[in-house]
N, C-alpha and C positions, 0 to 999 in steps of 0.2 A: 652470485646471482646473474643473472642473464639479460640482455636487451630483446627489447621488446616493443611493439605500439598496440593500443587499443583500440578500438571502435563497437558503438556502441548505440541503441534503436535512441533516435533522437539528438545526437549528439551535428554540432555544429561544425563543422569542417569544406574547406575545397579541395575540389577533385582533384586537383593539381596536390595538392600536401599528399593524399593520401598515395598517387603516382609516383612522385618524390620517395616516399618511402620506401614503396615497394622494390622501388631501382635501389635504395640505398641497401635496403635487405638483400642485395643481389638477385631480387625475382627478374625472370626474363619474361619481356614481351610477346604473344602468340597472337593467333588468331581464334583461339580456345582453350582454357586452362585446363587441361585432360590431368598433365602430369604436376609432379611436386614441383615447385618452384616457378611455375609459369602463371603468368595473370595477362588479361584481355579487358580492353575498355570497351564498350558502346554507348556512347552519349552520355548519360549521367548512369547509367551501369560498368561496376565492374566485377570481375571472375578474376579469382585469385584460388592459388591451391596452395594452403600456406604449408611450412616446414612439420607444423605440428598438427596436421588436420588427415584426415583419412581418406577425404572428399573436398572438390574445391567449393569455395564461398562464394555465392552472389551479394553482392550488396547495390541496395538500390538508396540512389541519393537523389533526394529532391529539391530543390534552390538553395545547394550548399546546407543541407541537412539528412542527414541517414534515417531513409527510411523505413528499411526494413532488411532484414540477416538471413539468410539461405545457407543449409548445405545442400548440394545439389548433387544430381547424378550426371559423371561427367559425361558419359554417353547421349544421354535424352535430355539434357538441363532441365529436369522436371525436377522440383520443390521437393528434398525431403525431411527438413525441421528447421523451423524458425530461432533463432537465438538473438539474443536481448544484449551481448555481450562477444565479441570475438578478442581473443590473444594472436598478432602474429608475430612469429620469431622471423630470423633471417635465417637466411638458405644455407647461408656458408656460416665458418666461424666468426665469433666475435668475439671482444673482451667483456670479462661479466662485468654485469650491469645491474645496479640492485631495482629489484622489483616496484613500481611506482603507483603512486595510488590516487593518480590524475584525473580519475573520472568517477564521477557519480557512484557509478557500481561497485568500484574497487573495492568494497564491505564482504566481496562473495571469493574474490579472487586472490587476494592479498595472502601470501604466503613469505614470514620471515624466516633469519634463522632464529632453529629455538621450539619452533610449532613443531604440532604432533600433523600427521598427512598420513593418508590413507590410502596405500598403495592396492589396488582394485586385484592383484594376484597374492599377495604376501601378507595383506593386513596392515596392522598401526605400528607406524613408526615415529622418530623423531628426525625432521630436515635438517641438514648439516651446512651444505654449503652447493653450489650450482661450481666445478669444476671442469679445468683441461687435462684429459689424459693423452699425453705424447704418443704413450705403445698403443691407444688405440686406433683400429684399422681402420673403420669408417668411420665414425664418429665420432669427435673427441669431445665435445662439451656433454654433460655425465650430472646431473642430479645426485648428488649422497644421501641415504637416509640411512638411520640409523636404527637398530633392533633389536631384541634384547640379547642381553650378553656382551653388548658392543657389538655384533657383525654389522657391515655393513654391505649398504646394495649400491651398486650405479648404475641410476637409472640412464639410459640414452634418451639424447633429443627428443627421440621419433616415438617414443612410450611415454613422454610427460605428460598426454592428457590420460594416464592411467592413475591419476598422482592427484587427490585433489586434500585441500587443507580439511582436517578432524572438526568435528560442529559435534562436540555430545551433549552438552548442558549441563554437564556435571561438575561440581563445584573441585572434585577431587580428579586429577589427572591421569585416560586411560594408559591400560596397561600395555605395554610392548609386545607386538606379536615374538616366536620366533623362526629364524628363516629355514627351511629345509624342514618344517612339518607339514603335516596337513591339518594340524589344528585351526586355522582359518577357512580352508575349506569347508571344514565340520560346522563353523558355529555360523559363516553364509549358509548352507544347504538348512541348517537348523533356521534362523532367521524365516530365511525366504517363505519356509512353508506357515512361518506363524503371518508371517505377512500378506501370503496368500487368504490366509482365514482373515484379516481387519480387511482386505482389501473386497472381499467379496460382501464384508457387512457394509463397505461406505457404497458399493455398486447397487444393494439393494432395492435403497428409496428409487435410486436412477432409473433399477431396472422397472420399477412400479409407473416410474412417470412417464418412460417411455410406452407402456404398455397401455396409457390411460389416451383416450382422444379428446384432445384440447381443442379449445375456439379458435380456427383460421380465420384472425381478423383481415380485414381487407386490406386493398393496395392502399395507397396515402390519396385521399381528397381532395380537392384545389384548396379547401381552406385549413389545409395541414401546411399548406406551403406558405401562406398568407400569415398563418400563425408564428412559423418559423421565423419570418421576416420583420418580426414586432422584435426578438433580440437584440437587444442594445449594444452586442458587443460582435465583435468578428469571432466567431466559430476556430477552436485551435485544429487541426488537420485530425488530431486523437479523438477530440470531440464528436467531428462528424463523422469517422470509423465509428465509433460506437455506438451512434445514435443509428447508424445503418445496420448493427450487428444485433440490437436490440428490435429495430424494426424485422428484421429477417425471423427471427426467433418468432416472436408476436405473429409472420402471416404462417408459419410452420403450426402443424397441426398436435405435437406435442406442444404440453405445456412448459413454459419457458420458465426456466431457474437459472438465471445468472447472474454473474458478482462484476459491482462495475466499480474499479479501485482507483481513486486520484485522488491526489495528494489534496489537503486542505482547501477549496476556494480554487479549485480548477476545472468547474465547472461540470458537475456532476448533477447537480440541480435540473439541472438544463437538459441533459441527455432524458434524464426523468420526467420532466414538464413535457416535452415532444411526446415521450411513451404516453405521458397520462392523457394529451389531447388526441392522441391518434385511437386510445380504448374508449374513448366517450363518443366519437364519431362512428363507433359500431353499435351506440348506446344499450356500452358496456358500463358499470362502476367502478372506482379505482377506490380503494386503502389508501392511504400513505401512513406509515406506523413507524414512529419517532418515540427514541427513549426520553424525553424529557418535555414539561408540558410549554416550558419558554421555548421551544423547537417549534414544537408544535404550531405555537402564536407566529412565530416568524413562517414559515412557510403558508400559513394560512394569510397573512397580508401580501405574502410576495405572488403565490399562488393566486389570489382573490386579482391579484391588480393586473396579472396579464393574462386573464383571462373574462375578466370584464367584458370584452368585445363580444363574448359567444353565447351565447343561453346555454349557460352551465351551472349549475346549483353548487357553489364550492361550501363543505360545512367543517369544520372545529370539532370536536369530540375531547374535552379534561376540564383539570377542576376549575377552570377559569369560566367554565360557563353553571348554569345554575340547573338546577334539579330538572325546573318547568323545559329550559331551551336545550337540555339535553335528551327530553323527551321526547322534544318534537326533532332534533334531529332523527332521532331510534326508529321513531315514525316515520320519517323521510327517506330512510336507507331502506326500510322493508316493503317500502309504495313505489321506492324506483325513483321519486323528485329529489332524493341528492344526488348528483355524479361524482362527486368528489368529495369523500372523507378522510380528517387528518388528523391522526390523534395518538394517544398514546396505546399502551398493551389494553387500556380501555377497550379498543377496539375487539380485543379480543372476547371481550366477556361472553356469557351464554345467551346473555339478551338481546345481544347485538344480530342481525342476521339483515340480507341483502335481498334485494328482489335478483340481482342480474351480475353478481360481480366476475368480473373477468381478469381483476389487473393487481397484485399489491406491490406496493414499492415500500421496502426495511431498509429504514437508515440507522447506519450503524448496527447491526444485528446483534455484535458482541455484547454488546449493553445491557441486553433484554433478560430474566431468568429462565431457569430452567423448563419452566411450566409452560412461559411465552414462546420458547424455541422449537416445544413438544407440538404445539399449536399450531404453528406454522410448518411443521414436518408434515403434516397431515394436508392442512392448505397449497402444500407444492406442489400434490399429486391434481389438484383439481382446478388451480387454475393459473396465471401467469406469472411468475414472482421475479422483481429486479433488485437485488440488495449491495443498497449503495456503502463502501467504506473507504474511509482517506486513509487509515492503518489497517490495512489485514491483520487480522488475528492472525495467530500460527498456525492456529488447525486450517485456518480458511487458508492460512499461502501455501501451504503443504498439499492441501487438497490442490488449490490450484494448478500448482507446478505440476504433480503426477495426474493432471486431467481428467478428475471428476467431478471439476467443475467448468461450466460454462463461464469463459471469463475475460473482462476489456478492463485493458488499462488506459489511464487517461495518463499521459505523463510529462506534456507540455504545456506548461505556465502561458497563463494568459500574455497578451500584448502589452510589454512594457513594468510586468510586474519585478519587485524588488525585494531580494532572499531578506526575511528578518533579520536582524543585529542578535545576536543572542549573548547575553551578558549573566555571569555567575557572578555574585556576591552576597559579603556579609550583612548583614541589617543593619544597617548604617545610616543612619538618621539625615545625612549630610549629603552621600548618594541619592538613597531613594529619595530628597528636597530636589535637588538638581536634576533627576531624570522627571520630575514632575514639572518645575519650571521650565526645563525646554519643550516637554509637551504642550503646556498650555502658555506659552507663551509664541507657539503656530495658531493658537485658536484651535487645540486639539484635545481631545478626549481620555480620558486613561482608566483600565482595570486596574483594579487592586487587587485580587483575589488570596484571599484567608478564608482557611477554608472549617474553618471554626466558630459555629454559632455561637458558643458561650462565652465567647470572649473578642468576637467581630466591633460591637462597638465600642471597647475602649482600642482597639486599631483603627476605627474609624477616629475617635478623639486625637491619636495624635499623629493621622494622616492630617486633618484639622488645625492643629496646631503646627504644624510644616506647610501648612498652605490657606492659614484664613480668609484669605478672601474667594476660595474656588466654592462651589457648590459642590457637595458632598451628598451624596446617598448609599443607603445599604440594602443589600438585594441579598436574601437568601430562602431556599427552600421550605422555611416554617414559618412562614411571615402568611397570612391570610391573601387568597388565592389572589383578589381582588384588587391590592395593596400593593403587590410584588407585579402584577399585571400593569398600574397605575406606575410605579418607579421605571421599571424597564421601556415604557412608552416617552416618558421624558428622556430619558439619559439616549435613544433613539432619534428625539426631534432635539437632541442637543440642549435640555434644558437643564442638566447636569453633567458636571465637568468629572467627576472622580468618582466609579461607582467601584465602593467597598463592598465587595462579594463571593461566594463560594463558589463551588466547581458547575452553578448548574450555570454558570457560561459558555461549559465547553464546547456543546454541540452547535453548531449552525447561527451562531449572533453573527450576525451583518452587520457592521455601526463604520461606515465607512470615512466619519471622525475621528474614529477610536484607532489610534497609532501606538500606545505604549499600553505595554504588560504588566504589572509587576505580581512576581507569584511569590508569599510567602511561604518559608517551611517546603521548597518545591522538594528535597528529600521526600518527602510523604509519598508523592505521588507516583504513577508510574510513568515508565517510557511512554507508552502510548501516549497516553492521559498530559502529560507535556506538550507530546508533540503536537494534539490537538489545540492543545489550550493555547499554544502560541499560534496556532494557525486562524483566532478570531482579532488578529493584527495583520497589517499589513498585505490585504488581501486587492487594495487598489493598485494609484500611483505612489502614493507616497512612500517616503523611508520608514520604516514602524522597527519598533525598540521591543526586546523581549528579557526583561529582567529577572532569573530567578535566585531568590535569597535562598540559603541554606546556613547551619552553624557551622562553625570552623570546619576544615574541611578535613581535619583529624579526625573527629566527633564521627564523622561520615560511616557508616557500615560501608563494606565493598561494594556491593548491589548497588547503594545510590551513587557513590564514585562513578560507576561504569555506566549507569544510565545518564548523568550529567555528562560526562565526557561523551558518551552519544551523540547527546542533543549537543553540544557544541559543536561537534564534527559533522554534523548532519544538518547544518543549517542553510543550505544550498536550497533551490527549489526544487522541487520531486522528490525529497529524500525519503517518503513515507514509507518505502516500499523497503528501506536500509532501516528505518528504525525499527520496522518490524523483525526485521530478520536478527536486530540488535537485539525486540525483546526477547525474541525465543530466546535466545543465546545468555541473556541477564538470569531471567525469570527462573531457568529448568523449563522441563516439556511435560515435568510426571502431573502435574494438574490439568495440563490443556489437552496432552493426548492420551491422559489415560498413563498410571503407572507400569504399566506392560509395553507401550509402544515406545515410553521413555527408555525403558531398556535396553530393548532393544536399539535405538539411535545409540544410547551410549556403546555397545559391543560394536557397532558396525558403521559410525558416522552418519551426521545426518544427509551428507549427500549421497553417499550410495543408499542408506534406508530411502530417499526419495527416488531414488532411479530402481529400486526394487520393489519399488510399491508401485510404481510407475508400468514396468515391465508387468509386474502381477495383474495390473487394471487392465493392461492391453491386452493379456493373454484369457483372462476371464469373457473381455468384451466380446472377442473372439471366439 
């Protein structure tokens, strides 16, 4: 294995370490890093031309935080691709050094021995070992891979970014190319042109949207500013990137489609609340369309409360409200006296129609079916759409990354926030007592989630019996609209201490007493579906606990093995964007992209299927 350092968008470091390094990796000082091995500082910029790069790297740091990854053109230093991640080796030899998995990303790049890698000339092999070859001339540190029959290749230094780790999603392990045919060639050339045909079906809608002329809403108003300044909290630097990438969109005269991704409670809300005040001051109407109707009730109190100040008609749309007052909103949205409706796929129905709408904001899209998503494909072409998610789906990170979609990452943790506790255990009577007693004995709050109607309240009884004197309630999806509306308001103003509950916690509860988890049965559920559920804890200051029970861990299928040890590994803050990439890689890909495109990543790796679908979209666009 070999030595190495990372750096990474966001990542915490002084300029002085990363200088250090560079001298230790033998890079030389310049006044411009034209050649390999030369790096130049200005200010809080540095150019580096690493061992393993084809072009040198800008990187822009800002009070001891990396802001942003450049490869550049060494002639003109003009900008030609942004990266989320950089590997630099040293210049000269070293002693191998095994590959480390220090930073947040390391889910993308982590190559052991053992794994299959997919060499971008040769096809799929198996890594061997990172070695020194004495007889060789120039280079002597040599990647092995290995192919079938046994031959093997050694790679040079200067071609490892030819080299990246296999992603197929197949439960059963690809097959070994071999070296000295052209049978790799054949089943790229084959690939690429079926890829060309998916790539030109996902360009479509795009090219429809570009071709439609959308509302250029105006520049921002004094009291866009004023509104901003009612925010309780200081703005994270990601945040206000995106609320300006969103505003830029919105004054462009195509209509805007773009995915705004952070991680749980990092302030995605917010980027949205700015868009939705700045559509109503063109009195435009706004959507907000939420898979679940306790979403719904939360953003309509949080929504209602900071915008009290404006003459603005905020309305609710689900079954919480009643036949009569759902009427009159229907009536309100089609006369133009609501500006702000939020609600569930409701919103979608035939009867619903707008006098003026301009704006919709989908949270959580994945959630929605097949018929809602059909709905909204038609809706993109006519007016502005921002769809907010703390887990990308795979089709949406895939789309991402080969840029068919418009898209902001939010990926820095508020001020002061603290990674969840994430704890796997048996059902242990004696446990979940104890992780309950230290909650509430801060004067703190706690989920219980069982996610089983027929048998929730004998869980409730001997959560009860573990804790007689707490206040106890049960909240779940078949409980009369009214009812469940009435429990969730108390356990809100803190007038219960332990609410025994199903998954419709997941999306979007605020309960900024609520500090402990506990999920039974979490085998059941998915990665995603975890990752969220533990993201309605510890979203303030405090320490927040995330317990998930499962049976012995024999009992265990593989699939939930892999997702549990996920979410243990992934319990850092930002990790949403790792555990997504986990599910693809858990789940298979033949459901989400289609059993043909899953194929296809098995023959060819999912990284270069994205860099070929990627080239395809550019060369189409073109």
């Amino acid at each position: 294995m070999f030595k190495s350092f990372q750096l990474f968008v966001g990542q915490t470091i002084d300029i002085e370490d990363i200088l250090r390094n560079l001298t230790a990796y033998h890079y030389q000082k310049a006044s411009h890093a034209v050649q390999e091995g030369e790096f130049a500082q200005r200010g809080e910029i540095i150019e580096v031309f690493p061992a393993n790069y084809d072009c040198p790297v800008r990187i822009d740091l800002e009070d001891d935080k990396v802001h942003a990854i450049a490869s550049i053109n060494s002639q003109t230093g003009k900008s030609i691709w942004q990266h989320k991640i950089i590997i630099i080796l040293p210049v000269k030899k070293t002693h191998p050094a095994p590959f480390t998995t220090e930073t947040p990303l390391a889910t993308f790049v982590d190559i052991e021995k053992g794994d299959y890698v997919v060499h971008h000339n040769h096809g799929i092999g198996k890594f061997l070992d990172i070695v020194d070859l004495d007889f060789a001339t120039k280079e002597k540190t040599h990647m092995v891979i290995e192919f079938q029959g046994g031959d093997k290749l050694f790679v040079p230094k200067h071609d490892f970014n030819l080299v990246q780790k296999y992603v197929g999603f197949s439960k059963k392990p690809p097959r070994l190319f071999k070296l000295g045919t052209k049978e790799w060639q054949r089943i790229r050339v084959q690939i690429q042109k079926k890829i060309q045909r998916f790539a030109a079906e996902l360009l479509h809608v795009q090219a429809l949207r570009a071709s439609q002329q959308g509302f250029r809403f105006s520049k921002d108003v004094p009291w866009q500013g004023e509104f901003e300044k009612t925010f309780p909290f200081t703005e994270t630097p990601d945040q206000l990137k995106a609320t300006d990438q969103v505003k830029q969109d919105m004054e462009s005269h195509l209509p805007m489609d773009r995915l705004l991704c952070g991680d749980v409670g990092y302030g995605k809300t917010e980027v949205a609340l700015r868009a939705i005040f700045k559509a109503t001051m063109d009195n435009k109407q706004v959507a907000v369309l939420v898979p679940t109707t306790i979403l719904a009730e939360q953003h309509f109190y949080n929504f209602s409360n900071r915008l009290k100040n404006y003459p603005l008609r905020v309305a609710m749309l689900s079954r919480f409200k009643t036949k009569h007052e759902q009427n009159e909103i229907i009536k309100g949205l089609h006369a133009g006296t609501v500006d702000v409706v939020i609600g569930t796929h409701r919103l979608l129905s035939k009867d619903i129609s707008f006098k003026d709408l301009g704006l919709i904001i989908i949270d959580e899209e994945q959630r929605f079916g097949v018929k809602a998503k059909e709905k909204l494909k038609h809706l993109r072409l006519l007016v502005d759409v921002l769809t907010l998610t703390a887990t990308p789906i795979p089709r949406t990170l895939y789309m991402a990354i080969s840029g068919a979609k418009d898209f902001s990452v939010i990926s820095t943790p508020p001020q002061n926030r603290i990674p969840v506790a994430t704890h796997i255990i048996d059902f242990d009577e004696d446990v979940i007592k104890q992780a309950l007693d230290h909650e509430l004995r801060r004067k703190g709050q706690v989920f219980f989630l069982h996610n089983r109607v027929e048998d929730i309240d004998r869980i409730a009884g001997i959560i009860k019996r573990l804790q007689p004197d707490a206040r106890i309630a049960v909240a779940h999806g078949q409980m009369a609209p009214k009812m469940l509306e009435e429990i969730m308001l108390q356990f809100l103003q803190g007038k219960v201490d332990i609410l025994v509950c199903t998954s419709i916690i997941e999306s979007g509860i605020d309960i900024p007493n609520a500090n402990t988890l506990i999920v039974n049965r979490a085998d059941r559920f998915g990665l995603a579906e975890l990752h969220q559920l533990r993201g309605r804890v510890g979203r303030f200051t405090t320490k927040a606990y995330a317990y998930f029970i499962i049976p012995p861990f024999e009992r265990l299928s593989t699939i939930a093995k892999q997702r549990l040890k996920a979410l243990q590994e992934h319990s850092d803050l930002g990790s949403g964007f790792q555990i997504a990439f986990e599910d693809l890689q858990i789940r298979g890909a033949g459901n989400l992209l289609g059993q043909e495109q899953h194929g296809y990543i098995a023959s060819v790796g999912f990284d270069l299927y994205c860099r070929l679908l990627k080239e395809s979209i550019e060369h189409l666009k073109k």
